[in-house]
N, C-alpha and C positions, 0 to 999 in steps of 0.2 A: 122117815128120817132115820140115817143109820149114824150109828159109829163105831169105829175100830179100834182096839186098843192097842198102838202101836207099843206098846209096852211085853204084852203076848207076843207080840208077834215078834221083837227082837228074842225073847225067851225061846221062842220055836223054834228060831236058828240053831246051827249044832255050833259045837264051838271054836270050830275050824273057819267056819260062815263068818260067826262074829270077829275073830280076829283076822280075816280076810279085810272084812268090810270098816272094821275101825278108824285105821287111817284117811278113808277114803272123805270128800269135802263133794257136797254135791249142789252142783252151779245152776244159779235160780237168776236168767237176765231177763229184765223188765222185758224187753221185745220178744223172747221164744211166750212168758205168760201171756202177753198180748194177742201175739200170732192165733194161741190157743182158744181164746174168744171171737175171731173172727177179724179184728181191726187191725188191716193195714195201710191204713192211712196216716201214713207219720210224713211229717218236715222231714227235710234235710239237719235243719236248724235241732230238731228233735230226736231225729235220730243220733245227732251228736251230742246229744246230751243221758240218752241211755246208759244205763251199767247193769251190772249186777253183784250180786251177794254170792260169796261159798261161804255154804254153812257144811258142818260134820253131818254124817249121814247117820252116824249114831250119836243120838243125844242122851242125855241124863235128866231125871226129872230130881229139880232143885230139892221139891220138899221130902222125898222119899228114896232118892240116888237113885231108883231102878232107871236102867237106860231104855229106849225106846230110837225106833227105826225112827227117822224121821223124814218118811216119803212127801211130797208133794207132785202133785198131776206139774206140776208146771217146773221141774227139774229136767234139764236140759243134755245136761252129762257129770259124769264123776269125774274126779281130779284123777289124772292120768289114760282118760280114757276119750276116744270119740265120741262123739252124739253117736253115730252109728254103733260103735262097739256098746256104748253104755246104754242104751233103747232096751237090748235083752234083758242085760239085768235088771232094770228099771223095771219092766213088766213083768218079769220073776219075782221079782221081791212084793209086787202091788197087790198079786195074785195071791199069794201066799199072806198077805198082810191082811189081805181083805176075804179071807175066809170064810166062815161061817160062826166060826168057834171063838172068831178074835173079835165077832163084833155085836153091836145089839141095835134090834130096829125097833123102833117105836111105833106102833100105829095109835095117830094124835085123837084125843077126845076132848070134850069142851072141860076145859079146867084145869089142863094136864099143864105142868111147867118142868121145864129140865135144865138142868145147869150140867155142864162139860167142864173138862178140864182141856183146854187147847194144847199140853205141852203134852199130852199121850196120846190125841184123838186124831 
């Protein structure tokens, strides 16, 4: 089990990066996360009932301020940008997010319990 500390990883940015990437709202639709599990079996009736979320691509973490990238696999494009133009930077930032240095793996033994924090990881 790994996890990243998206909180690093927006720090590793330079500060040109971060105020680049601030504005930016990054579009999460039900059907591109779908597609990415395999299921294309939707209605019509269903398909018209899909949407999706733009959330900021830079978030803040409530109890501490520190902001944090906040990537998901299932981010389809940035506001202003195309899936195609946004694909690069999406894989740029994932790469750099999911380094070595930004993350911790656990290898499980019998007993072991972990708690996360989801608004950094």
């Amino acid at each position: 089990t790994e996890f990243c500390d998206m909180r690093l990883a927006y720090e590793a940015l330079s500060s040109e990066e971060q105020a680049r990437l601030a504005p930016l709202k990054a579009r999460h639709p039900t059907l591109h996360s779908r597609k990415l599990t395999g299921f294309t079996d939707w209605s019509e009736e269903a398909l018209s009932r899909l949407g999706w979320v733009d959330r900021p691509l830079i978030g803040c973490h409530e109890a501490t301020g520190r902001r944090t990238l906040a990537l998901a696999s299932h981010i389809s494009e940035l506001s202003g940008y195309s899936e195609e133009e946004s694909a690069p930077l999406l894989r740029a930032l994932t790469e750099r997010a999911t380094a070595p240095e930004n993350c911790y793996s656990h290898r499980w033994r019998e007993g072991d319990f972990l708690l996360w924090d989801n608004r950094c990881v």
